[in-house]
N, C-alpha and C positions, 0 to 999 in steps of 0.2 A: 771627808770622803763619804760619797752616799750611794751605796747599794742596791737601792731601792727604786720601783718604780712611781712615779706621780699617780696622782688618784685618774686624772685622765687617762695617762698611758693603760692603767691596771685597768680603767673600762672599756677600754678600745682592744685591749686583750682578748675582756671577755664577749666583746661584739665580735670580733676575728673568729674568735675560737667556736662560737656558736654559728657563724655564716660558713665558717670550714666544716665543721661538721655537718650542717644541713645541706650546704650545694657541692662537698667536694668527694667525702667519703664514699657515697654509695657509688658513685661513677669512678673512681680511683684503679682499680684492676679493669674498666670497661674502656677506657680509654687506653690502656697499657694494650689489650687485645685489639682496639678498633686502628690504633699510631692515628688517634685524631686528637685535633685541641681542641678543647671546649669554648669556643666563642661563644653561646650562652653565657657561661660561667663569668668570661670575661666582662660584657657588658654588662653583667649584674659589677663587678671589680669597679669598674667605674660610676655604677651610681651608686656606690657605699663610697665612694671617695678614695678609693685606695689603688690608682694607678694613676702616677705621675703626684704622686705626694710632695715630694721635695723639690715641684718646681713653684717657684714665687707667684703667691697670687695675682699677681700682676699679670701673669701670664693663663690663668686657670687652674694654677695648684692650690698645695693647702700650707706650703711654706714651712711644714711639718719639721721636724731634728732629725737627725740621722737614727739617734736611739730610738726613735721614737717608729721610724719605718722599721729598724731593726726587730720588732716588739712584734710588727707583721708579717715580716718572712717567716719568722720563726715556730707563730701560729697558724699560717698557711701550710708551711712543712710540714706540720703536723699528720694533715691529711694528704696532702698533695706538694711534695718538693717539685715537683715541675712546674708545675702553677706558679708556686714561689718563686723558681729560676726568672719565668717569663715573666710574671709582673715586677718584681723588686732587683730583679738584675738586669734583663732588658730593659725593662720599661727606665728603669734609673739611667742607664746608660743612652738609653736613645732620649728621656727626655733631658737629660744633662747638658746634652750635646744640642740639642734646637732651641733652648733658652739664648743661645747665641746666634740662632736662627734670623731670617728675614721677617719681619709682622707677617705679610703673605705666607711665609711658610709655615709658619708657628700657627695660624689659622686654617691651613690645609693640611697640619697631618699633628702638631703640636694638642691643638685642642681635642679633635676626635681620638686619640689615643687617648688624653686623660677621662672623657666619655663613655671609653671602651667600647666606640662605633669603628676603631681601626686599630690593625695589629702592628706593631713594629718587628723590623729583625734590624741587626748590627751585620757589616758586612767589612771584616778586618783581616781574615786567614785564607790564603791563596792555598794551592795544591803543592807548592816549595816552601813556603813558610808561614809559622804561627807565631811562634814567642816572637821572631825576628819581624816585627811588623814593617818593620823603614826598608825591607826589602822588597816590599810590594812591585807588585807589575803591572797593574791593572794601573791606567790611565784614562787622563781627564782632558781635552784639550779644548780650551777657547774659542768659538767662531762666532764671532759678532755677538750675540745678548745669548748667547746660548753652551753649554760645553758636552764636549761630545767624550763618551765613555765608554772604554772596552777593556776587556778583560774576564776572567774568571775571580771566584767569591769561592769557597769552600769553606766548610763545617758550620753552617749557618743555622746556629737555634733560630724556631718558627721560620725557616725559607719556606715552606709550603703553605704555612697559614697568612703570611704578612702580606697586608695592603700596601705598605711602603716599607725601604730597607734603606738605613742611612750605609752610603757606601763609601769606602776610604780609597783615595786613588792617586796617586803619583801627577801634580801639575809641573813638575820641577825636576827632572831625569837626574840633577845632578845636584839636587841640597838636600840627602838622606833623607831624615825622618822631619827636615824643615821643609821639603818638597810636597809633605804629604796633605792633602787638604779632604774636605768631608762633602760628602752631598749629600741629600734627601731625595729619594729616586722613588717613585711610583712600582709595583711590581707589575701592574699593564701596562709598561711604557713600551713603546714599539724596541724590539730589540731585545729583548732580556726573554731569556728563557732558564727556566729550572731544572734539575734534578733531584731526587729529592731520595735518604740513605733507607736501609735496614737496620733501623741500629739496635745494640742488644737491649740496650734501657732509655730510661726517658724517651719512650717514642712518641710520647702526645706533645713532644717540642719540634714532631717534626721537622727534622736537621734535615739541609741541601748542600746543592751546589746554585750560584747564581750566576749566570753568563752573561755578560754585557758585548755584545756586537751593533757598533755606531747609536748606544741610546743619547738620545739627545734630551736633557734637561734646560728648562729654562734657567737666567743668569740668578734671579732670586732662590734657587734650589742649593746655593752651593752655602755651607755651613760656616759661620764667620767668616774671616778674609784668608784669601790663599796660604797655603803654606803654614795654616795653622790647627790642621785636621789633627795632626798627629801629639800636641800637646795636649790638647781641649782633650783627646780619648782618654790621656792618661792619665789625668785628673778625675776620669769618672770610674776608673778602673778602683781605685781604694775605696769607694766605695761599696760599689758590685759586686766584689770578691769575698765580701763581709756579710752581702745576702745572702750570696750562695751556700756559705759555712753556715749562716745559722737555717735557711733551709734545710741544709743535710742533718741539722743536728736537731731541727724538731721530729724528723722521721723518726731518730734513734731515740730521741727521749721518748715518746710516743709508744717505742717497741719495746725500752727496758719497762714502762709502765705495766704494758700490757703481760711481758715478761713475770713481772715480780706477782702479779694477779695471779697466774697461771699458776705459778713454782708454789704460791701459797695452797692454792686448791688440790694440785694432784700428788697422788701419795707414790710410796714405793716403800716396799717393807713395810706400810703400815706408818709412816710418816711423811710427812709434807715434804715437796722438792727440795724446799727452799732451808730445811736442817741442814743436809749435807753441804760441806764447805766448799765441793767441788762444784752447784749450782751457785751457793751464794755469793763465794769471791768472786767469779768473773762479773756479775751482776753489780757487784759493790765498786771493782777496779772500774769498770765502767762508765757508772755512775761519777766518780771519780773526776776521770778524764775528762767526760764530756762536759758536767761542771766546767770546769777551769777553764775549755778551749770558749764556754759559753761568755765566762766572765772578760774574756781576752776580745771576745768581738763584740762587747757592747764598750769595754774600754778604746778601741779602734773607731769605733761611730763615736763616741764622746768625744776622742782628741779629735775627730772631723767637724764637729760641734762648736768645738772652742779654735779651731783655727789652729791647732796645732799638729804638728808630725805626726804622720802615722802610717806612712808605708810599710815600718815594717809589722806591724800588729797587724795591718792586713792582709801581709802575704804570710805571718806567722798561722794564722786562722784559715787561712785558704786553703795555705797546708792541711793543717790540723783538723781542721772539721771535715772535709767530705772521709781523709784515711781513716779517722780514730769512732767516724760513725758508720764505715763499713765493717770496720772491726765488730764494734757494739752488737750492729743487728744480724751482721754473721751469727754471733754466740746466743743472741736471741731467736735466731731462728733454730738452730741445734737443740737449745734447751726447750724446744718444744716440740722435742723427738721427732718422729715421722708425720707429724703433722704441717709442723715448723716448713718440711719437704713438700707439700702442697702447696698448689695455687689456690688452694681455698681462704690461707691465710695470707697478710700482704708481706711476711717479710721478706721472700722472692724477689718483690718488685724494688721493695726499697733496698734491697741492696745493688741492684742492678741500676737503679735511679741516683743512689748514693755514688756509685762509682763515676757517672758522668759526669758528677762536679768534678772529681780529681783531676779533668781534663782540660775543663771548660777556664776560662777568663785565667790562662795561666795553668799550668801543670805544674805539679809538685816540684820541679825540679827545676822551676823558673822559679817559684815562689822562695824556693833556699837562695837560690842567686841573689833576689832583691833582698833577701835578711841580711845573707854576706853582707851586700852595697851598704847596706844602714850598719853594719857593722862597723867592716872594715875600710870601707871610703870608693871609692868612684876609681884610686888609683889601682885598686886589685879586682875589678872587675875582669872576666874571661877573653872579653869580646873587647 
C-alpha cells in the first residue's frame, strides 16, 4: 500500500502550485466582483497541458491517471476552486464524453478545448429536474443528415463563457434513461439563446439557462450512437465529483494554513492565539477531517485507475468534501475575528465558492442515495 506521490506527480505539484499562485491568486476576489471567467487564464491551462489531461493521446491528451489529475485540482483549489471546477470537472466530463465523439468532431471542439482556444459547458439539468436526469424534456429529432433540438438547459456551469455545450436530449420518448443521447452543439448555432444567473458564489463559472428553439446540428455532432448519452455521462460522473471534492478542499487546506500562521502571530492576554484550546482544537478537528476525506478521494481516483469499483468513494467525497470544507473555512474565517468579516480577506469567497460544490454533479442528498445503492443493492433503492 503506497501513500505517496511519484517523483513526477510531486513536480507537477509543484509546477501547479507555482502557476496557481502566479496566474490565479491575484485575480481571485476580481473575478468574484467582475462574475467573469478568465479566458486568459484558461488558454494559458492549455499550453501547460492541463486541460483535457485524461484524454488518450491519440486524440490530443496526455493520457495522464486519474491520481495524477487529482494532484491538479487540488493545487488549482488552492487559489481558485472555480478554475478547478471548470477545468477538472468540466473539462473531464465534456472531454470524457467526445473521446466517443466523431474524428470531425473531436477536431472542431475536442482538440481546441484541450488548446484552451474553446470553453465547454455540460448541458444535463432542466428547470423540473437535476438528479433525476432520464426525465429530461428537451429533445432531439432526426431529419435527413441533420437533428433538430429544443428544449430548455438550466444550471449550466460556464453557459455564458462556452463556445460549445454538449447537450443531453431525449431521441427516444419512451426508453427512460436508454432514450437519452448527447450532442455537441456550438453556442452560435442559430437558435439557442441564454440567460445567464446571479449567483451567490462561484460566479466567475458564470451559470445559465440554455434555450434550444429548432437548433439544428449536423449528423456527425451527435455523441456516440443514439440512446447512448445517458450511460457514457455516467461514467464520467465518478470521476468529476472527485474534482470537485478536492477542489473545495484545496481552498480549505489553504485557509487552515493560513489560519495556523495567523493564531501563531497574534496575541491576547499576552499569548499567541493558538495556546488556547478553544482556537487550537477546531483547527486540529479540522485538519483532521479534511485529511481523511483527502485520502478517500485519491483512493476513489486509484480504484478508477485500476479499473475497479468506486461509486461509492465518489459520492462518499462528493459528499464529504465541499460540507466538511465549508465547515473548515467557516471556523477560519471566525478565527480571524473581524477581519476574517472582510472582503479584504478570501475566506468570504471560499466559502461561498465551497458551498456551490454541495450542489453541483449531485447534491448531498443524492450522493447518500448512491452510497445506500453500493451498500445495500439496487433492490432498496427509493425510485
Amino acid at each position: 500500500m503506497e501513500f505517496d506521490l511519484n517523483e513526477e506527480q510531486r513536480a507537477l505539484a509543484r509546477t501547479v502550485r507555482a502557476f496557481s499562485v502566479r496566474e490565479l491568486r491575484g485575480g481571485y476576489s476580481q473575478r468574484d466582483r467582475d462574475r467573469s471567467f478568465p479566458r486568459d487564464v484558461w488558454k494559458k491551462l492549455g499550453e501547460l497541458g492541463l486541460l483535457g489531461m485524461r484524454v488518450s493521446e491519440e486524440f490530443g491528451g496526455m493520457s495522464t491517471t486519474c491520481v495524477t489529475q487529482g494532484v491538479v485540482a487540488e493545487e488549482i483549489g488552492r487559489e481558485d476552486p472555480n478554475v478547478g471546477v471548470a477545468a477538472l470537472a468540466v473539462g473531464e466530463l465534456v472531454g470524457h464524453m467526445l473521446e466517443h465523439a466523431t474524428a470531425r468532431a473531436r477536431e472542431e471542439f475536442l482538440t481546441p478545448m484541450i488548446k484552451g482556444e474553446k470553453v465547454p459547458a455540460f448541458a444535463v439539468t432542466e428547470p423540473h429536474c437535476g438528479t433525476d436526469a432520464a426525465a429530461m424534456k428537451a429533445k432531439a429529432v432526426k431529419k435527413g443528415d441533420r437533428y433538430v433540438l429544443n428544449g430548455e438547459k438550466s444550471g449550466i456551469t460556464l453557459a455564458k463563457a462556452a463556445d460549445f455545450v454538449l447537450v443531453y436530449a431525449k431521441t427516444d420518448n419512451t426508453g427512460g434513461a436508454k432514450g437519452v443521447s448527447a450532442f455537441v452543439v456550438p453556442t452560435d448555432a442559430p437558435g439557442i439563446t441564454r440567460q445567464f444567473y446571479e449567483d451567490m458564489g462561484a460566479r466567475s463559472l458564470v451559470r445559465g439557462s440554455i434555450f434550444m428553439d429548432d437548433v439544428e446540428v449536423p449528423e456527425h455532432c451527435l455523441v456516440g450512437a443514439e440512446g447512448e448519452g445517458f450511460k457514457l455521462m455516467m461514467k464520467g460522473f465518478d470521476a468529476s465529483r472527485v474534482y470537485l471534492a478536492l477542489s473545495c478542499l484545496g481552498a480549505a487546506l489553504i485557509s487552515l494554513e493560513e489560519t495556523i500562521k495567523y493564531t501563531r502571530e497574534r496575541t491576547a492576554f499576552g499569548k499567541p492565539l493558538a495556546r488556547f484550546e478553544g482556537v487550537s482544537f477546531p483547527v486540529a478537528e479540522h485538519s483532521a477531517i479534511l485529511e481523511a476525506t483527502r485520502l478517500l478521494c485519491y483512493k476513489a481516483l486509484w480504484l478508477r485507475d485500476q479499473g475497479l469499483a468506486h461509486s461509492k468513494e465518489a459520492a462518499m467525497v462528493k459528499w464529504m468534501g465541499p460540507r466538511f470544507s465549508v465547515d473548515a473555512i467557516r471556523d477560519c474565517l471566525l478565527l480571524h475575528g473581524h477581519y476574517g468579516w472582510t472582503t479584504e480577506l478570501p475566506f468570504e469567497q471560499r466559502l461561498r465558492d465551497a458551498m456551490a460544490v454541495e450542489i453541483a454533479d449531485g447534491t448531498a442528498q443524492v450522493s447518500k442515495i448512491v452510497i445506500a445503492r453500493e451498500l445495500y443493492g439496487r433492490d432498496f433503492l427509493p425510485y
